[in-house]
VOBA-437028 format. One record per residue (C-alpha): residue number from 1; x, y, z; chain. Coordinates in Angstrom, 3 decimals. Layout:
VOBA-437028
SITE	NUM	X	Y	Z	A
...
This chain:
VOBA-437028
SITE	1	45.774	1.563	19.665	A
SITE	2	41.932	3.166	19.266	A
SITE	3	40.487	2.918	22.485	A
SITE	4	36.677	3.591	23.877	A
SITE	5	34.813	2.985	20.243	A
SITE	6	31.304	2.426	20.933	A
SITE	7	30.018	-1.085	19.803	A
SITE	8	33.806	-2.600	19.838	A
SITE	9	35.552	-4.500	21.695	A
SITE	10	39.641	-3.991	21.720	A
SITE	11	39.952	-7.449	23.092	A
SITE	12	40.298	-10.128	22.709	A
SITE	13	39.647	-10.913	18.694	A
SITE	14	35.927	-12.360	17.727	A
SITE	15	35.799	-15.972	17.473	A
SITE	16	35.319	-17.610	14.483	A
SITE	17	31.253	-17.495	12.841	A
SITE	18	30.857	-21.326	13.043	A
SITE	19	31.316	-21.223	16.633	A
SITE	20	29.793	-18.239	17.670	A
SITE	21	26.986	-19.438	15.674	A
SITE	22	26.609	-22.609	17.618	A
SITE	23	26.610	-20.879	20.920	A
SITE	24	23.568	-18.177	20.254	A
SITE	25	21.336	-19.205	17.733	A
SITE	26	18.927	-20.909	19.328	A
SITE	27	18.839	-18.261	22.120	A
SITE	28	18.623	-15.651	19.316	A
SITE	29	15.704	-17.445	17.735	A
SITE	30	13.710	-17.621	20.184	A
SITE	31	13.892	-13.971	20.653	A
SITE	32	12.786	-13.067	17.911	A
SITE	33	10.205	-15.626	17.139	A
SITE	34	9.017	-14.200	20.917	A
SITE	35	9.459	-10.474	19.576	A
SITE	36	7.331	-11.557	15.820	A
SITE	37	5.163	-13.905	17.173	A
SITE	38	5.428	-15.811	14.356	A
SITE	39	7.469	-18.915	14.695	A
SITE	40	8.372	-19.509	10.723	A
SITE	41	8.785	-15.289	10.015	A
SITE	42	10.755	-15.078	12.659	A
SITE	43	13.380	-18.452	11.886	A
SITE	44	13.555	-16.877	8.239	A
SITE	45	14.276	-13.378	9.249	A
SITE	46	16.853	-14.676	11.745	A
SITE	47	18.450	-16.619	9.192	A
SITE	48	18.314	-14.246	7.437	A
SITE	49	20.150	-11.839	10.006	A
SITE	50	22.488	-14.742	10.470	A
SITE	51	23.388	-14.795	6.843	A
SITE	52	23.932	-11.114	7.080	A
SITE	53	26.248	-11.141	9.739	A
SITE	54	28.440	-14.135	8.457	A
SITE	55	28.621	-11.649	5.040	A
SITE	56	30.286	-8.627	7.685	A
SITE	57	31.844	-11.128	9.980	A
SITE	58	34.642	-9.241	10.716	A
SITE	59	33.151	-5.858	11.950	A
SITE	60	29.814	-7.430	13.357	A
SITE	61	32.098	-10.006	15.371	A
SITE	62	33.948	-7.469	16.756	A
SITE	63	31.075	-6.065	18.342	A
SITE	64	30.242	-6.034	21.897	A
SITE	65	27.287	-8.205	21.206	A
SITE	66	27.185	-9.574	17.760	A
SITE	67	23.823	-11.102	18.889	A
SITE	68	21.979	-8.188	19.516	A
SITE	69	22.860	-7.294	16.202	A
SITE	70	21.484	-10.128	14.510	A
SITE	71	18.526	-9.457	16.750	A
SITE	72	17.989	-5.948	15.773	A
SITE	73	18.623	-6.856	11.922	A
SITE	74	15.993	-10.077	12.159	A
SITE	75	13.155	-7.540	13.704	A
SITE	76	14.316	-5.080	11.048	A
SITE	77	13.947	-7.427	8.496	A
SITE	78	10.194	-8.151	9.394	A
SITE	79	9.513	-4.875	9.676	A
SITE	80	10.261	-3.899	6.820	A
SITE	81	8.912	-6.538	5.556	A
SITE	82	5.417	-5.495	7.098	A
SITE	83	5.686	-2.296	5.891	A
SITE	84	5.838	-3.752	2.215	A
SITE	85	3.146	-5.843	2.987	A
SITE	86	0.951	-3.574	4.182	A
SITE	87	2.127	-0.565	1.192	A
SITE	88	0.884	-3.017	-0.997	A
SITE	89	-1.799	-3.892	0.287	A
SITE	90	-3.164	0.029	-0.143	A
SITE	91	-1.444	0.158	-3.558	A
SITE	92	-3.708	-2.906	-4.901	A
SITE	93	-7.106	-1.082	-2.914	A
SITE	94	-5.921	1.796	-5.217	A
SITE	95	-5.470	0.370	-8.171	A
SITE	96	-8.125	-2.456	-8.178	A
SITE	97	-11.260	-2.284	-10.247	A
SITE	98	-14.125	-0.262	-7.983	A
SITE	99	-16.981	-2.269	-6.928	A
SITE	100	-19.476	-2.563	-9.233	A
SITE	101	-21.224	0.122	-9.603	A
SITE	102	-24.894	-0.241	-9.064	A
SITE	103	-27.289	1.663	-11.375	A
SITE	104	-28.813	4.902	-10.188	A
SITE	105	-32.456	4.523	-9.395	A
SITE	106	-32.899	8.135	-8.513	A
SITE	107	-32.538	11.546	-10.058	A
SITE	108	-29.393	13.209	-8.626	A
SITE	109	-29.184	16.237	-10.020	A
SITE	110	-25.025	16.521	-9.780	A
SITE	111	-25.229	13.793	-12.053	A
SITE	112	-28.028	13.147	-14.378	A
SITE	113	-27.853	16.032	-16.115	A
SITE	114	-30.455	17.124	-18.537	A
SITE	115	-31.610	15.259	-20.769	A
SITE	116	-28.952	12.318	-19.653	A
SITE	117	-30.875	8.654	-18.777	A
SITE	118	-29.715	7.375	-14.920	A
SITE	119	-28.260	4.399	-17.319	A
SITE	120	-26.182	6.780	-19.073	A
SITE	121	-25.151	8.329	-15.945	A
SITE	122	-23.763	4.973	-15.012	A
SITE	123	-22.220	3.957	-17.735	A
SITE	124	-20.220	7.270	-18.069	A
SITE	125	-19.298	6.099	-14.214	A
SITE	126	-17.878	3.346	-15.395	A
SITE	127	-15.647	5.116	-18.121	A
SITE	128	-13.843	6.701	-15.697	A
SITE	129	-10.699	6.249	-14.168	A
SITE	130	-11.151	4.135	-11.323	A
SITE	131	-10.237	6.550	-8.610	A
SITE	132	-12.620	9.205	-10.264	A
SITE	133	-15.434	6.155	-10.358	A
SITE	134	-14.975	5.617	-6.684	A
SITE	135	-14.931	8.883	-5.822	A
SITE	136	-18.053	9.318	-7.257	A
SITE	137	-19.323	6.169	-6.054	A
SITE	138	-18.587	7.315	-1.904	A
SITE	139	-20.044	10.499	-3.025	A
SITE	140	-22.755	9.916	-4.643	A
SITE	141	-24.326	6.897	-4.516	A
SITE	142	-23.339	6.117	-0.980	A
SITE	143	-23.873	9.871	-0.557	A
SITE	144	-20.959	10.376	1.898	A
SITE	145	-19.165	13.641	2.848	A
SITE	146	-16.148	14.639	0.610	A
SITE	147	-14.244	14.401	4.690	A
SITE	148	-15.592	10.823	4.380	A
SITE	149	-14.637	9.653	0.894	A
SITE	150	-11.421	11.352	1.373	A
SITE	151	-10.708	8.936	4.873	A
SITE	152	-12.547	6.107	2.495	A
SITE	153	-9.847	6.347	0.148	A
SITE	154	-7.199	6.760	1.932	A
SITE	155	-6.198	10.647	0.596	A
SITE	156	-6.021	14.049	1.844	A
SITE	157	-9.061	16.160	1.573	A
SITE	158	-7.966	18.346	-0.749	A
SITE	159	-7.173	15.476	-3.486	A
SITE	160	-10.713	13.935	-2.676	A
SITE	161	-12.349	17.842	-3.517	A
SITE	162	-10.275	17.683	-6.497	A
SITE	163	-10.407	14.247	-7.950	A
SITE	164	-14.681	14.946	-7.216	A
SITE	165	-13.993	17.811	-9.134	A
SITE	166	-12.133	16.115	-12.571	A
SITE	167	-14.506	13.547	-12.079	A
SITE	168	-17.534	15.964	-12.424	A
SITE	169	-16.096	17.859	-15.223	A
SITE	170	-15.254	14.402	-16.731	A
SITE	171	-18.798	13.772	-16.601	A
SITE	172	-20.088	17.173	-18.315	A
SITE	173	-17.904	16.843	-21.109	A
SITE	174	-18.439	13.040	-22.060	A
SITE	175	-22.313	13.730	-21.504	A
SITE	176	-22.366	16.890	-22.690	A
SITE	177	-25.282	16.375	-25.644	A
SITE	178	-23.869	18.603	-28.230	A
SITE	179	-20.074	17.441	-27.960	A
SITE	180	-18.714	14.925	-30.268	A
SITE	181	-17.364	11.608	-28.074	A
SITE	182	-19.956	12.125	-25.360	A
SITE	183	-21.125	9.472	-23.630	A
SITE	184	-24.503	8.679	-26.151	A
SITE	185	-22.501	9.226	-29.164	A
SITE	186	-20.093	6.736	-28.146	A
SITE	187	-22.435	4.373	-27.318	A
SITE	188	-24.578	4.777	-30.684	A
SITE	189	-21.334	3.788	-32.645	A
SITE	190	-20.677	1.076	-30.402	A
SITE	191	-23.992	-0.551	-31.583	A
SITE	192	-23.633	0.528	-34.976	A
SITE	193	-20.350	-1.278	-35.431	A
């Protein structure tokens, strides 16, 4: 006979699901609905839990308190499930098309380079990956700090210095005038076709 586990009982054996079930789930629900604070999240993660522990049956039921398990498993459950939400939520800010850029009215002389049109500037913007296009949007046009686009988009410092960086030289070469596939000799064939 193995006696003291942790989390086990040694007696008597768990009663059967159905009627276990019967006695706690309301309790249980309310719990975690109280825990969530959303009444349908937390019925579906509990049922969820519920399902989970029917599945394991025989080790949750011999648990000390199989409720509490299904407890910890529902808030688990939304957790998680908030997590996702929320990873996916800066995945999509990430990968979603960058504002419209706006066309620059000024000279900035990081950008317009010589003999480059503001237009051109901005349409070369817009050719750019659209992390490198917001990058150089925060930095820019809305002439924030590199500390500030970095916190903007949600990066480390270092990657915001360095995407600015690719961006830039992303820039020079597809404006450069003298370099086959800049930006203006692109554009010519596009109205020539």
């Amino acid at each position: 006979m193995v006696a003291g586990l942790v989390g086990h009982r040694s007696s008597p054996p768990a009663p059967s699901f159905e009627a276990w079930y019967q006695q706690v789930a309301l309790g249980v629900t309310k719990r975690v609905v109280a825990v969530v604070g959303d009444p349908v999240i937390g019925r579906e993660a509990t049922a969820e839990a519920f399902a989970r522990a029917y599945e394991r049956w025989n080790r949750v039921g011999a648990m000390e308190a199989p409720d509490a398990w299904v407890c910890t498993t529902a808030i688990n459950l939304c957790k998680r499930s908030w997590r996702r939400a929320a990873f996916e939520k800066r995945a999509l800010a990430r990968s979603a098309e960058p504002e419209q850029v706006q066309p620059i009215d000024r000279h900035d002389e990081d950008l317009v380079v010589a003999g480059n049109r503001p237009e051109d500037v901005t349409a070369a913007v817009k050719d750019l990956p659209p992390r490198m296009a917001e990058a150089i949007r925060l930095r820019y046009w809305e002439e924030l700090p590199e500390a500030e686009v970095a916190q903007r988009m949600g990066i480390a410092p270092g990657t915001a210095s360095a995407l600015l960086h690719k961006a830039r030289r992303n820039l020079e070469i597809s404006m450069a005038p003298n370099q086959r596939g800049g930006h203006r000799q692109r554009e010519a064939e596009r109205n020539h076709q």
